[in-house]
PDB file of the backbone (N, CA, C, O) and the ligand in Angstrom, with CONECT records:
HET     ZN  A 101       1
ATOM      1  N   UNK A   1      29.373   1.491 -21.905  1.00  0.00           N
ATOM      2  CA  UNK A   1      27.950   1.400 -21.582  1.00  0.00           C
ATOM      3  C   UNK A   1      27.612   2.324 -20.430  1.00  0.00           C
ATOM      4  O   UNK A   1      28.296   2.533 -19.428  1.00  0.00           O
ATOM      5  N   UNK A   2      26.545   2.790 -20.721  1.00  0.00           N
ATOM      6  CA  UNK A   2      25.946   4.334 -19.432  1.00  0.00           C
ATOM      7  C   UNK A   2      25.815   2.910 -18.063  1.00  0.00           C
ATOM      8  O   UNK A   2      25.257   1.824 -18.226  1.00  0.00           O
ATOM      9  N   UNK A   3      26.422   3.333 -16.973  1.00  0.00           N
ATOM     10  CA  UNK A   3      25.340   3.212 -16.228  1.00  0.00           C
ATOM     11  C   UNK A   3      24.607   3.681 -15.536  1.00  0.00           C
ATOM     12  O   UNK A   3      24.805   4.607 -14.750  1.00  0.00           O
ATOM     13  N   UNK A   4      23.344   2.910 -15.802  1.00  0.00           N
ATOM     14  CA  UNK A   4      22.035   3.957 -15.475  1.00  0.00           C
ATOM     15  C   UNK A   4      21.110   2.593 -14.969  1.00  0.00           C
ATOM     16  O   UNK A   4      21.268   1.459 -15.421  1.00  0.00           O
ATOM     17  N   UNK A   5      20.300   2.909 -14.122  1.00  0.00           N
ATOM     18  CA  UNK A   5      19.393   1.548 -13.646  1.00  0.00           C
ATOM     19  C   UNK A   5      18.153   2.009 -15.188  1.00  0.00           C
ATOM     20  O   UNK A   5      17.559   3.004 -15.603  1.00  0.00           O
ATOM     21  N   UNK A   6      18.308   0.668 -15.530  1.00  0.00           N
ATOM     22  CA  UNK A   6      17.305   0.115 -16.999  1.00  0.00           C
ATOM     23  C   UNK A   6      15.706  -0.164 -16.398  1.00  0.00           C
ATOM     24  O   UNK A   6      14.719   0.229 -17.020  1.00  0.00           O
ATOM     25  N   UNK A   7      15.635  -0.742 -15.377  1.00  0.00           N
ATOM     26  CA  UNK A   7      14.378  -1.330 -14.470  1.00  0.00           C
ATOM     27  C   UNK A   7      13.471   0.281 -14.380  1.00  0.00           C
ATOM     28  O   UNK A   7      13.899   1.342 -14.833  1.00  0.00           O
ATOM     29  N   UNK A   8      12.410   0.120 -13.814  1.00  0.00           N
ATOM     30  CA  UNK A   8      11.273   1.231 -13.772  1.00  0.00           C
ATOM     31  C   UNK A   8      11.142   0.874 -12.218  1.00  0.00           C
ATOM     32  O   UNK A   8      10.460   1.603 -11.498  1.00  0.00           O
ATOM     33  N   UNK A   9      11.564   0.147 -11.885  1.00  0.00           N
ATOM     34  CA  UNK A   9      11.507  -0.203  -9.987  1.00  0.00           C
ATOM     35  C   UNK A   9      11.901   1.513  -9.235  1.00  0.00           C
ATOM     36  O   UNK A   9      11.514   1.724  -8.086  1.00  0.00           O
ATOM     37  N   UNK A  10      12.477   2.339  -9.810  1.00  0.00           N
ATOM     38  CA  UNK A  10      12.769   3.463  -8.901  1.00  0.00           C
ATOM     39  C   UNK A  10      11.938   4.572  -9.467  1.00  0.00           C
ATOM     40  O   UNK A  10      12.322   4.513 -10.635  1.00  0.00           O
ATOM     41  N   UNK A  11      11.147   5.448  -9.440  1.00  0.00           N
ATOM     42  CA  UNK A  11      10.838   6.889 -10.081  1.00  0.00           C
ATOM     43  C   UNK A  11      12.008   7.887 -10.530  1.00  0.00           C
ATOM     44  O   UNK A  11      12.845   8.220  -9.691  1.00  0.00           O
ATOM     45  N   UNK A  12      12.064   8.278 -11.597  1.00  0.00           N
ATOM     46  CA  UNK A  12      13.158   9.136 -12.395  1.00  0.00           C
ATOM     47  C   UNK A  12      12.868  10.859 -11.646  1.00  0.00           C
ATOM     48  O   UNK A  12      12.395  11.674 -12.438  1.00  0.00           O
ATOM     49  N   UNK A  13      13.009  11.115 -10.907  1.00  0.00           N
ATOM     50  CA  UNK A  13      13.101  12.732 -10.886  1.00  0.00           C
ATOM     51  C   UNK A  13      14.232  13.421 -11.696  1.00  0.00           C
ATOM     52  O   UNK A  13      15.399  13.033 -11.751  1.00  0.00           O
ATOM     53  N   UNK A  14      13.692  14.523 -12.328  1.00  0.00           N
ATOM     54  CA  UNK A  14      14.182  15.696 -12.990  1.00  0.00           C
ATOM     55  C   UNK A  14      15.273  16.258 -11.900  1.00  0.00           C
ATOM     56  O   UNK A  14      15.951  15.330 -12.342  1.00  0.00           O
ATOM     57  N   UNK A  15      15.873  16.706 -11.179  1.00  0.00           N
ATOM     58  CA  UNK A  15      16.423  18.139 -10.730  1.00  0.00           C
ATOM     59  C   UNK A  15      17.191  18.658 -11.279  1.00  0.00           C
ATOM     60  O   UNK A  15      18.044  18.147 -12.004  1.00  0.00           O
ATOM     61  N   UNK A  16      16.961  20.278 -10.925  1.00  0.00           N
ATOM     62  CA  UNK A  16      17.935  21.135 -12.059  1.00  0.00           C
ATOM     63  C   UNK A  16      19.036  21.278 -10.933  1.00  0.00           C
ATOM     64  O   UNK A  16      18.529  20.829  -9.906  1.00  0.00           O
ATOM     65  N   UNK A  17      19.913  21.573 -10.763  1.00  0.00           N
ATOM     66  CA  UNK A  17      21.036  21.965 -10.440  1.00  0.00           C
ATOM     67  C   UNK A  17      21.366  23.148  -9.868  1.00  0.00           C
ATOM     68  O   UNK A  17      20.410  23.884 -10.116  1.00  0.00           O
ATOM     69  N   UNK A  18      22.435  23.953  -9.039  1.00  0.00           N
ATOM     70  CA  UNK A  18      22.498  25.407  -9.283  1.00  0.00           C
ATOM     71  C   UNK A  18      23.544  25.380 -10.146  1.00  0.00           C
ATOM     72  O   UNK A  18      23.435  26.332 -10.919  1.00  0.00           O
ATOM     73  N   UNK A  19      24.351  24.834 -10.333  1.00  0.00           N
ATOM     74  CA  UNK A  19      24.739  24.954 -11.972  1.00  0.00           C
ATOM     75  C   UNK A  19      24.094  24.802 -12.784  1.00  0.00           C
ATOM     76  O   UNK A  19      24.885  24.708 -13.723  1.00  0.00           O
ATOM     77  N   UNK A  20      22.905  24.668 -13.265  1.00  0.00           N
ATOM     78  CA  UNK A  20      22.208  24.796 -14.365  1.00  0.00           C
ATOM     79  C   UNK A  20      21.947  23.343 -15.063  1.00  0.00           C
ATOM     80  O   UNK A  20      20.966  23.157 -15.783  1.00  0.00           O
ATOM     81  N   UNK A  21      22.821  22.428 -14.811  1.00  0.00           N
ATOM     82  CA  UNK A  21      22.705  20.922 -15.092  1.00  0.00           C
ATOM     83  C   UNK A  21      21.443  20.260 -14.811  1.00  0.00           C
ATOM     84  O   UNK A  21      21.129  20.258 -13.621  1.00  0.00           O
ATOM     85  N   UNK A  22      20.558  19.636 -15.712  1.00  0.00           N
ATOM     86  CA  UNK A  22      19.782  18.649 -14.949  1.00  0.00           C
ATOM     87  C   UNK A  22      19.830  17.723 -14.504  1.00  0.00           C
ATOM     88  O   UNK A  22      18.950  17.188 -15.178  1.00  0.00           O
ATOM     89  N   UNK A  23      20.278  16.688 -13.604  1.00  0.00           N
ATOM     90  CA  UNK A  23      20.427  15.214 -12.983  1.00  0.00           C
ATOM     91  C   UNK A  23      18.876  14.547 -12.828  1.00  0.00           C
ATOM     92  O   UNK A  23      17.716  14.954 -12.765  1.00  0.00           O
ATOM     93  N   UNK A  24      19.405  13.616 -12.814  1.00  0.00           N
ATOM     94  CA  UNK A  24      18.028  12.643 -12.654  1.00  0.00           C
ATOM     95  C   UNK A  24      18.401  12.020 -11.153  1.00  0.00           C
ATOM     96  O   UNK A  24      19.534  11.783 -10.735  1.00  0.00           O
ATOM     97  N   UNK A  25      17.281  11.843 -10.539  1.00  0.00           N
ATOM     98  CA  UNK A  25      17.713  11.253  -9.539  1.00  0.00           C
ATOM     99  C   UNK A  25      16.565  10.100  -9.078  1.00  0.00           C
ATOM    100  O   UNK A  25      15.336  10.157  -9.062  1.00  0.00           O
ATOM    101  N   UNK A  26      17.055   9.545  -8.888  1.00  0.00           N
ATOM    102  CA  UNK A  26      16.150   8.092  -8.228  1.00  0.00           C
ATOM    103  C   UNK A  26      15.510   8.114  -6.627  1.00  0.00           C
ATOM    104  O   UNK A  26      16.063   8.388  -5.561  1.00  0.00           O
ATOM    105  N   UNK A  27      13.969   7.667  -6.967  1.00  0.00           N
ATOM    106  CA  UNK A  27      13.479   8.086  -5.668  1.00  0.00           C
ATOM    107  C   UNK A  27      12.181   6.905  -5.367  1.00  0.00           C
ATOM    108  O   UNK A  27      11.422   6.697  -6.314  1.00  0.00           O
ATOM    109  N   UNK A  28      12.029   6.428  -4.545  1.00  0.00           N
ATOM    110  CA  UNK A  28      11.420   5.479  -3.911  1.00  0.00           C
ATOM    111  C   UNK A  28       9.720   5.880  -4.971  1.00  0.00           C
ATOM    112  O   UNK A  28       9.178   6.982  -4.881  1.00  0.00           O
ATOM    113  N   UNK A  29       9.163   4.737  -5.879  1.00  0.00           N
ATOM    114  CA  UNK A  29       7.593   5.546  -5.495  1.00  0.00           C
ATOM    115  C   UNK A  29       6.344   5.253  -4.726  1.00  0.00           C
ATOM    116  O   UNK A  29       5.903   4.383  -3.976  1.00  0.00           O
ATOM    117  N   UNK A  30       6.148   5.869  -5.018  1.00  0.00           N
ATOM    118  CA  UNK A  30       4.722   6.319  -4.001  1.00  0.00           C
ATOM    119  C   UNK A  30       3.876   5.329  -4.019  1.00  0.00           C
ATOM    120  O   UNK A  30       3.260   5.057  -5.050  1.00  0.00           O
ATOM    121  N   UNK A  31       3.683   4.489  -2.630  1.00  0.00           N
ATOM    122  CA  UNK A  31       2.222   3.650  -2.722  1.00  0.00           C
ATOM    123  C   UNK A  31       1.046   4.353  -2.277  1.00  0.00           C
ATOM    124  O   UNK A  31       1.103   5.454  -1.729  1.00  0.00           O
ATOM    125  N   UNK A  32       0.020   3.749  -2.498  1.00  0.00           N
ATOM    126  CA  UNK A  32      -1.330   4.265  -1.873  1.00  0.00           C
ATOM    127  C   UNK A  32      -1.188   3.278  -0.375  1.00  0.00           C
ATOM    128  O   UNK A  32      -0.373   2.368  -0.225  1.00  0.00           O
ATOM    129  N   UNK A  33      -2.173   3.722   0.607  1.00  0.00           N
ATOM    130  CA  UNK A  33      -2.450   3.276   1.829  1.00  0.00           C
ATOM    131  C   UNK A  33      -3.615   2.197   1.466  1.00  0.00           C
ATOM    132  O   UNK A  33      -4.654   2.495   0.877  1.00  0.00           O
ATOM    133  N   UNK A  34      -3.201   0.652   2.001  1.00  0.00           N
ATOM    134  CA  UNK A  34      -3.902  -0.691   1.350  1.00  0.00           C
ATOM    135  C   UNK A  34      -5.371  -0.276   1.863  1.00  0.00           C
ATOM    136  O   UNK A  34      -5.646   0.363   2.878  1.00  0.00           O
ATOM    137  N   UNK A  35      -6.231  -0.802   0.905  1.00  0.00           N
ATOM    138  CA  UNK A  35      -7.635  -0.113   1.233  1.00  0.00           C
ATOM    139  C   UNK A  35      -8.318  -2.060   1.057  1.00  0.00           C
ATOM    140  O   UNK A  35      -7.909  -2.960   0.325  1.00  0.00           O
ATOM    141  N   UNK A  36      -9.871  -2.038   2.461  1.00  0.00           N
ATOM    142  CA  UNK A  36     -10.744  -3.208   2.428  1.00  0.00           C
ATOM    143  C   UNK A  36     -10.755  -3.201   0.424  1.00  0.00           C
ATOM    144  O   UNK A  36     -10.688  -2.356  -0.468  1.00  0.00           O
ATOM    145  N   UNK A  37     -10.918  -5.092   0.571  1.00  0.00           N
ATOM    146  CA  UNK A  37     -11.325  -5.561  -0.608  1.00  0.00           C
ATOM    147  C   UNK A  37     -12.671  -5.212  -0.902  1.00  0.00           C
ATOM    148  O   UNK A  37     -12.991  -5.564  -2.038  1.00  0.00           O
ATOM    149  N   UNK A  38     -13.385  -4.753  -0.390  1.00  0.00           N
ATOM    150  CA  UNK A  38     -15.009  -5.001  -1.171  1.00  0.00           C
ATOM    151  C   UNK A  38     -15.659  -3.407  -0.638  1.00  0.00           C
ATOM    152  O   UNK A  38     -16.626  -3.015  -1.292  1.00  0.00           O
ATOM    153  N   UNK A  39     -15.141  -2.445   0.569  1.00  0.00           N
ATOM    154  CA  UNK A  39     -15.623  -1.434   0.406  1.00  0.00           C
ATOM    155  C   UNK A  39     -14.911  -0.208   0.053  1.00  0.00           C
ATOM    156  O   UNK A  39     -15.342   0.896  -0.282  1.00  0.00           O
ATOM    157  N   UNK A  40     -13.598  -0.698   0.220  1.00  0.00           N
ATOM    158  CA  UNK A  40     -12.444   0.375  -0.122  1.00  0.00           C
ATOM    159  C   UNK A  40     -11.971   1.097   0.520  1.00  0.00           C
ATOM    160  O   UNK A  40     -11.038   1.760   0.068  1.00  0.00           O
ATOM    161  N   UNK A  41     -12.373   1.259   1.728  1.00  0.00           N
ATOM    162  CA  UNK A  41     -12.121   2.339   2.794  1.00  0.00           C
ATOM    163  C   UNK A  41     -10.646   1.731   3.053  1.00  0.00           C
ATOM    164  O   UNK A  41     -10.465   0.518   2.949  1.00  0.00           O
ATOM    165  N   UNK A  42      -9.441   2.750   3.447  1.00  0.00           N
ATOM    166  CA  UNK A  42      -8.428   2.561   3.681  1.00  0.00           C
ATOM    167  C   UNK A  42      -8.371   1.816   4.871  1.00  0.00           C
ATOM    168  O   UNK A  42      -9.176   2.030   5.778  1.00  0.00           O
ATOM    169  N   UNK A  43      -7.609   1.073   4.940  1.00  0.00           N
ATOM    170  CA  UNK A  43      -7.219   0.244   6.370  1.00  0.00           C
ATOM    171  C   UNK A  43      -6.370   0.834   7.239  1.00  0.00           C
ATOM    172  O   UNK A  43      -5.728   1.831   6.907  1.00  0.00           O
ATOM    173  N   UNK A  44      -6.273   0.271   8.473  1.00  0.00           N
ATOM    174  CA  UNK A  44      -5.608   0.595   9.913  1.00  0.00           C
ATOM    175  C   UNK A  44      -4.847  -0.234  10.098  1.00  0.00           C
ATOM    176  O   UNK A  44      -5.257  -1.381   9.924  1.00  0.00           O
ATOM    177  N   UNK A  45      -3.638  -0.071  10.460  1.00  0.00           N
ATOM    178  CA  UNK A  45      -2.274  -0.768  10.640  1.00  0.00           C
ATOM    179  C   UNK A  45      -1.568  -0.548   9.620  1.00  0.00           C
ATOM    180  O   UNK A  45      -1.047  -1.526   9.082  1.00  0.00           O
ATOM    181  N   UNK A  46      -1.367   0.666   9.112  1.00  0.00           N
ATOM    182  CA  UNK A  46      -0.297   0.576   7.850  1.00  0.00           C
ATOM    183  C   UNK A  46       0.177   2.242   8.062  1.00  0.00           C
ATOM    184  O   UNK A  46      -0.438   3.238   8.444  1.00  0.00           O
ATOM    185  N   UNK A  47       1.445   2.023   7.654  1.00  0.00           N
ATOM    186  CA  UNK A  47       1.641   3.864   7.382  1.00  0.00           C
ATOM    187  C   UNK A  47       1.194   4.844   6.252  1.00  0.00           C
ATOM    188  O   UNK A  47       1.020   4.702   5.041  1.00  0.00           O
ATOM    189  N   UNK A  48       1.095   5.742   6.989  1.00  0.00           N
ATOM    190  CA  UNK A  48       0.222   6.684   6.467  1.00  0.00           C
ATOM    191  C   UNK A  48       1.383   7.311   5.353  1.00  0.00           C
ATOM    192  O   UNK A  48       2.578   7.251   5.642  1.00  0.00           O
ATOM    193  N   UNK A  49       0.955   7.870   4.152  1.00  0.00           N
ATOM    194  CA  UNK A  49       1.874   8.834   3.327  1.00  0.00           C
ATOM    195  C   UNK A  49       2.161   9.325   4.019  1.00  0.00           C
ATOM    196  O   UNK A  49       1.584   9.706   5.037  1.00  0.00           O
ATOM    197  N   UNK A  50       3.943   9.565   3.370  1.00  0.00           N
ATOM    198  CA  UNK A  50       4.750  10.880   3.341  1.00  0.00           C
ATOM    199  C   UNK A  50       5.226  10.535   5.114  1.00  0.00           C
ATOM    200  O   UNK A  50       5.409  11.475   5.887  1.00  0.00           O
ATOM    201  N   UNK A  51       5.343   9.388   5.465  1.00  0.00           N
ATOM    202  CA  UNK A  51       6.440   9.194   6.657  1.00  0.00           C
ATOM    203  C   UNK A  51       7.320   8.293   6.336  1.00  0.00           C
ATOM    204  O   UNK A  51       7.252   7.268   5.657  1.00  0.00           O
ATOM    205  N   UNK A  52       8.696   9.139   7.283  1.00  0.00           N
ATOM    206  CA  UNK A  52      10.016   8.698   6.845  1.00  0.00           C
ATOM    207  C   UNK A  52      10.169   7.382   6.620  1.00  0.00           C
ATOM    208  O   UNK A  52      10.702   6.934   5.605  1.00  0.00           O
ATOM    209  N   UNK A  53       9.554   6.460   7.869  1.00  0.00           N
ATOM    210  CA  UNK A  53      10.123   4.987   7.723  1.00  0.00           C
ATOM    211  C   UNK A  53       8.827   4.113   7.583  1.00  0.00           C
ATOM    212  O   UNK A  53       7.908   4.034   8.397  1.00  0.00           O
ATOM    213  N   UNK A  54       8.966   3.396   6.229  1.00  0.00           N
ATOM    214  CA  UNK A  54       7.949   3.221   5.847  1.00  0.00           C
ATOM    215  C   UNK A  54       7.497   1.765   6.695  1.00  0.00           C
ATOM    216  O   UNK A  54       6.356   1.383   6.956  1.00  0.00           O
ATOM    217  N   UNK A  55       8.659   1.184   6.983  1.00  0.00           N
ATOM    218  CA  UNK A  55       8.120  -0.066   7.936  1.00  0.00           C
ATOM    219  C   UNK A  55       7.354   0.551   9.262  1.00  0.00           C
ATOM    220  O   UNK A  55       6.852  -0.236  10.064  1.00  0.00           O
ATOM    221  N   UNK A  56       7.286   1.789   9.446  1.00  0.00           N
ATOM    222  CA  UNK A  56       7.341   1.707  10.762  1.00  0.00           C
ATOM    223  C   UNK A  56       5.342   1.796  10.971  1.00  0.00           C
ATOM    224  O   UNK A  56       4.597   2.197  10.076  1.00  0.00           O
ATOM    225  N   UNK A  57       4.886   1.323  12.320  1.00  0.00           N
ATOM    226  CA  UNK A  57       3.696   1.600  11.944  1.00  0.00           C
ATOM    227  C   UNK A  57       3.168   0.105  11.394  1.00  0.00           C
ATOM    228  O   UNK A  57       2.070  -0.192  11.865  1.00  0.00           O
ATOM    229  N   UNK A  58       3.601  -0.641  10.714  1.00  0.00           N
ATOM    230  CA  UNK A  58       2.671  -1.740  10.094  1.00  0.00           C
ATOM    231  C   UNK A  58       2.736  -3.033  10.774  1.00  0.00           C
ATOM    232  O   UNK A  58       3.465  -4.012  10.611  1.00  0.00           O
ATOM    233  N   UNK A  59       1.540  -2.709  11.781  1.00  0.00           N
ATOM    234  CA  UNK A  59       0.974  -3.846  12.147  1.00  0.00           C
ATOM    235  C   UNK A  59      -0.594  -3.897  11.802  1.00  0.00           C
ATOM    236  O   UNK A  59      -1.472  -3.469  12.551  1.00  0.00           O
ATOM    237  N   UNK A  60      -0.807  -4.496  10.537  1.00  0.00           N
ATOM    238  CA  UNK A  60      -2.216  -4.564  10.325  1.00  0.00           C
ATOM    239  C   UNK A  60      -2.750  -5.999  11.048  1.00  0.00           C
ATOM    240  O   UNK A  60      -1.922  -6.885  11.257  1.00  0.00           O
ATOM    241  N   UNK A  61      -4.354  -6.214  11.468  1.00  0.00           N
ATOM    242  CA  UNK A  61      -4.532  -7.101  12.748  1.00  0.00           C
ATOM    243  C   UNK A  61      -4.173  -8.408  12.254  1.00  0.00           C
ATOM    244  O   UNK A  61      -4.183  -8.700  11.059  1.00  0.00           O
ATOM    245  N   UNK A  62      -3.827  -9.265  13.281  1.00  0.00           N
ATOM    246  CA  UNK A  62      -3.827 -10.649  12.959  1.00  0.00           C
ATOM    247  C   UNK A  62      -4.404 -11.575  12.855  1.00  0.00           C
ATOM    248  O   UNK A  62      -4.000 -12.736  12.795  1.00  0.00           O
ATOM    249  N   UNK A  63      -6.142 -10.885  12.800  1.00  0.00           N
ATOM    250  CA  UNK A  63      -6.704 -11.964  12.780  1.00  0.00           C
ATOM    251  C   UNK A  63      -7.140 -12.738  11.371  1.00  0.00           C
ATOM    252  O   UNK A  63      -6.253 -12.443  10.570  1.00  0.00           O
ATOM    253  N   UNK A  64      -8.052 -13.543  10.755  1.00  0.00           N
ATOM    254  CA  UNK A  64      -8.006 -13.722   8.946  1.00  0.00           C
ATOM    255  C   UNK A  64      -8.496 -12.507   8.540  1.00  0.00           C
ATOM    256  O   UNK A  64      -9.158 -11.607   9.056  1.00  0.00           O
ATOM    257  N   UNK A  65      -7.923 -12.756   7.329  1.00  0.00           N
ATOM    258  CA  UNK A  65      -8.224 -11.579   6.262  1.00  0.00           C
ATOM    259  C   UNK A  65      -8.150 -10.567   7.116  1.00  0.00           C
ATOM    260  O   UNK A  65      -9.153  -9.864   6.984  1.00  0.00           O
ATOM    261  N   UNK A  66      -7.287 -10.084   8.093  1.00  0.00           N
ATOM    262  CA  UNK A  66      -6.283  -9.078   8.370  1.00  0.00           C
ATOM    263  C   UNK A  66      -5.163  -8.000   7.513  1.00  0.00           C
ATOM    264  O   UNK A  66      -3.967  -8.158   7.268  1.00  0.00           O
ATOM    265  N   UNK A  67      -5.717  -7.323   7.318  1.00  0.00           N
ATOM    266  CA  UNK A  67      -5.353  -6.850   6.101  1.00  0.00           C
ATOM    267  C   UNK A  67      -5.525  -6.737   4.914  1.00  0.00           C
ATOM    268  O   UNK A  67      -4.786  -6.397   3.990  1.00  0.00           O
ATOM    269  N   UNK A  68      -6.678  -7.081   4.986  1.00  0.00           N
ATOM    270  CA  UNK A  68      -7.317  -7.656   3.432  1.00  0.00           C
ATOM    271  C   UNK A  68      -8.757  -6.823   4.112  1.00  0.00           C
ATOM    272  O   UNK A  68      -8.822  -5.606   3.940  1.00  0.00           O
ATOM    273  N   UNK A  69      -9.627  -7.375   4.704  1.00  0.00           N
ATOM    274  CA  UNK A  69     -10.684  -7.121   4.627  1.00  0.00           C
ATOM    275  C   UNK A  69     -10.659  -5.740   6.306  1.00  0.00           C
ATOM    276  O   UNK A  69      -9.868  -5.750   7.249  1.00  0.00           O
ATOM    277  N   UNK A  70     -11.583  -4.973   6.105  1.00  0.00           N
ATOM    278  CA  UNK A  70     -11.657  -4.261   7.602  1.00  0.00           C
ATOM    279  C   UNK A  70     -12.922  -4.887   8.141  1.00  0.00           C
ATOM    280  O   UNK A  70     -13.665  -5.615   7.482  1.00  0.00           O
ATOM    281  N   UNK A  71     -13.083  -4.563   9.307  1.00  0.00           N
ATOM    282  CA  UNK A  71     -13.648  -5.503  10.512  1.00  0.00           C
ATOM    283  C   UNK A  71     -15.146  -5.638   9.988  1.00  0.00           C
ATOM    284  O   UNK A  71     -15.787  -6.686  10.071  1.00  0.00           O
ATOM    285  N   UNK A  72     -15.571  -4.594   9.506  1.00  0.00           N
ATOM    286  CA  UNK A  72     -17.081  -4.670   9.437  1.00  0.00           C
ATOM    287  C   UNK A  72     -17.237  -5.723   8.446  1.00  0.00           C
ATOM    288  O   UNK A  72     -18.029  -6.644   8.644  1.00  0.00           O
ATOM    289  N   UNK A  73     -16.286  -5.620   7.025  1.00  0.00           N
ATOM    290  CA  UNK A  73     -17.018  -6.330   5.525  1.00  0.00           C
ATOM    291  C   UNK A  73     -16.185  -7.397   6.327  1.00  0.00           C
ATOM    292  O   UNK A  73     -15.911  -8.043   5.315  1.00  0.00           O
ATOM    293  N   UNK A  74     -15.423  -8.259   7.552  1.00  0.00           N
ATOM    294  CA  UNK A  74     -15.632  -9.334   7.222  1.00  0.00           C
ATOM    295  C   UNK A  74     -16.494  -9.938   8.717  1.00  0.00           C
ATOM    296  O   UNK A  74     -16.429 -11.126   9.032  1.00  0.00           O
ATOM    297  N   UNK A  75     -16.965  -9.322   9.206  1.00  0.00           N
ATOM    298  CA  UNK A  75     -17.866  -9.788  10.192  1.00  0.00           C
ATOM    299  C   UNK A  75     -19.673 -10.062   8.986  1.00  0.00           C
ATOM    300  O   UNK A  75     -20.563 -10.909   9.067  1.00  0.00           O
ATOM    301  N   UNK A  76     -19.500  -9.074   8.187  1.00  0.00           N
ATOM    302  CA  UNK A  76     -20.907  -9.456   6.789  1.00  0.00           C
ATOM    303  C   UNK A  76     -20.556 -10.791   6.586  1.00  0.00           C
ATOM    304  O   UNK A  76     -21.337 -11.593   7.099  1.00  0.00           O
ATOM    305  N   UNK A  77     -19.661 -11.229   6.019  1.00  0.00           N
ATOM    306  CA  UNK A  77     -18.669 -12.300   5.284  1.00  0.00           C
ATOM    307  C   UNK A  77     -18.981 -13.935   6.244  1.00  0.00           C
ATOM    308  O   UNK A  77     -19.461 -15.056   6.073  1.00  0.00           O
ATOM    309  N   UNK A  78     -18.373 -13.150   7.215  1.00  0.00           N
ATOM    310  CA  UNK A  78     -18.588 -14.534   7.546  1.00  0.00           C
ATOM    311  C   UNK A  78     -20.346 -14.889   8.399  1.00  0.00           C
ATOM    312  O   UNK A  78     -20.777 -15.969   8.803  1.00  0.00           O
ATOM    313  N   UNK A  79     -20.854 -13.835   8.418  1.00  0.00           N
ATOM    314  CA  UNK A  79     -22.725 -13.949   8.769  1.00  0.00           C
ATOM    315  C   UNK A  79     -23.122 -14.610   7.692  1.00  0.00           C
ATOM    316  O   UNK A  79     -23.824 -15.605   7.868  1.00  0.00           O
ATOM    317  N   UNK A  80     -22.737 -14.178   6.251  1.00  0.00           N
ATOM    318  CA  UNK A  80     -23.491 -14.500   5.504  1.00  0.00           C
ATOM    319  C   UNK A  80     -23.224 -15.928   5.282  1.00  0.00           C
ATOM    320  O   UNK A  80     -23.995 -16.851   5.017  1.00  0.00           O
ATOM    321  N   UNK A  81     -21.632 -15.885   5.496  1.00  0.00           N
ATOM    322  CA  UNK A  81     -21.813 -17.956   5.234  1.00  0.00           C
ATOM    323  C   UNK A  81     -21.803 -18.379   6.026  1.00  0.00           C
ATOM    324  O   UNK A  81     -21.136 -19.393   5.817  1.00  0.00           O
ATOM    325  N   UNK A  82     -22.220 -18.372   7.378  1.00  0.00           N
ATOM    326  CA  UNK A  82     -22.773 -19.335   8.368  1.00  0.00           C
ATOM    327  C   UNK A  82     -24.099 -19.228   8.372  1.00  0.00           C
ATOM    328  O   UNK A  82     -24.666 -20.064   9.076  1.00  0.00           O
ATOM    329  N   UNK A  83     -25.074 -18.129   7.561  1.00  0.00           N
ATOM    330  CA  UNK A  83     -26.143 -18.452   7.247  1.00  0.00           C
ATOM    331  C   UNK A  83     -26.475 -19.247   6.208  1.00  0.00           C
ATOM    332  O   UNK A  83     -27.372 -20.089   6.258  1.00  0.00           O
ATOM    333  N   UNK A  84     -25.539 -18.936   4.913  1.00  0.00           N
ATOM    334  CA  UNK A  84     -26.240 -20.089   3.566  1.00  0.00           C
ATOM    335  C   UNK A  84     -25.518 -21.377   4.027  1.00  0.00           C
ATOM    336  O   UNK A  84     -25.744 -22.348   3.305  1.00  0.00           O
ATOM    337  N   UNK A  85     -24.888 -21.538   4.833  1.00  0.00           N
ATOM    338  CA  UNK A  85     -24.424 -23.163   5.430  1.00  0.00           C
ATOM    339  C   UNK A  85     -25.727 -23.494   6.043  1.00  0.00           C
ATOM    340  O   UNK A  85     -26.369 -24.494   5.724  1.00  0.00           O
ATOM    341  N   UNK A  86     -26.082 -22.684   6.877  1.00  0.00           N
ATOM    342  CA  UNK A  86     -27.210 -23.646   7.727  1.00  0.00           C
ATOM    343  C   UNK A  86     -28.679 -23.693   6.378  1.00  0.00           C
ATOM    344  O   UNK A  86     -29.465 -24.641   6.368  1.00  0.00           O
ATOM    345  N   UNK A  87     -28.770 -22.742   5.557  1.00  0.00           N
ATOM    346  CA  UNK A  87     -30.048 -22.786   4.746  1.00  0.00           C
ATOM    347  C   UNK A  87     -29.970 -24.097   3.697  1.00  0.00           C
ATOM    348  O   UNK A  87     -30.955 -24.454   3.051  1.00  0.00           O
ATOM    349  N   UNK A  88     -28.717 -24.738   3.618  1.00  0.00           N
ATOM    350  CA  UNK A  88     -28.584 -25.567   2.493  1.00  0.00           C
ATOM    351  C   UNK A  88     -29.221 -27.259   3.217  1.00  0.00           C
ATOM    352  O   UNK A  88     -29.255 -28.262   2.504  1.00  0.00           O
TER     353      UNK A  88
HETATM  354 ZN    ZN A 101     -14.614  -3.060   4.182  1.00  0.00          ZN2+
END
């Protein structure tokens, strides 16, 4: 039996060789930089593409929906439901 990783968890690169051989080689893939839920704009506290260590860098804030939402869409968020709380 080949072994070869069966899973899609790694990206397959091509390289040719200078012998002329092609190898495949296994390579981490590529995320996007986590972007707000509702306006999309990329978030702050995360690493940016194409640096070496990908932990490094990620402290997105601690406060709720830290990492999920950026500051503005959830300062809307929570205006808007401490307003339809008090209108009900
Ligand atoms: Zn947002």
């Amino acid at each position: 039996m080949r072994r070869t990783p069966r899973s899609r968890k790694l990206r397959r690169v091509y390289v040719r060789t200078p012998g002329g051989r092609t190898v495949v080689h296994y390579e981490k893939r590529k995320h996007d930089v986590p972007k707000c839920a509702i306006c999309k704009r990329p978030l702050n506290g995360f690493p940016k593409l194409r640096t070496k260590d990908l932990r490094k860098g990620h402290r997105p804030p601690s406060r709720i929906f830290g990492g999920y939402l950026c500051h503005q869409c959830l300062e809307k968020f929570i205006v808007e439901k401490v307003i339809s709380s008090y209108q009900k």
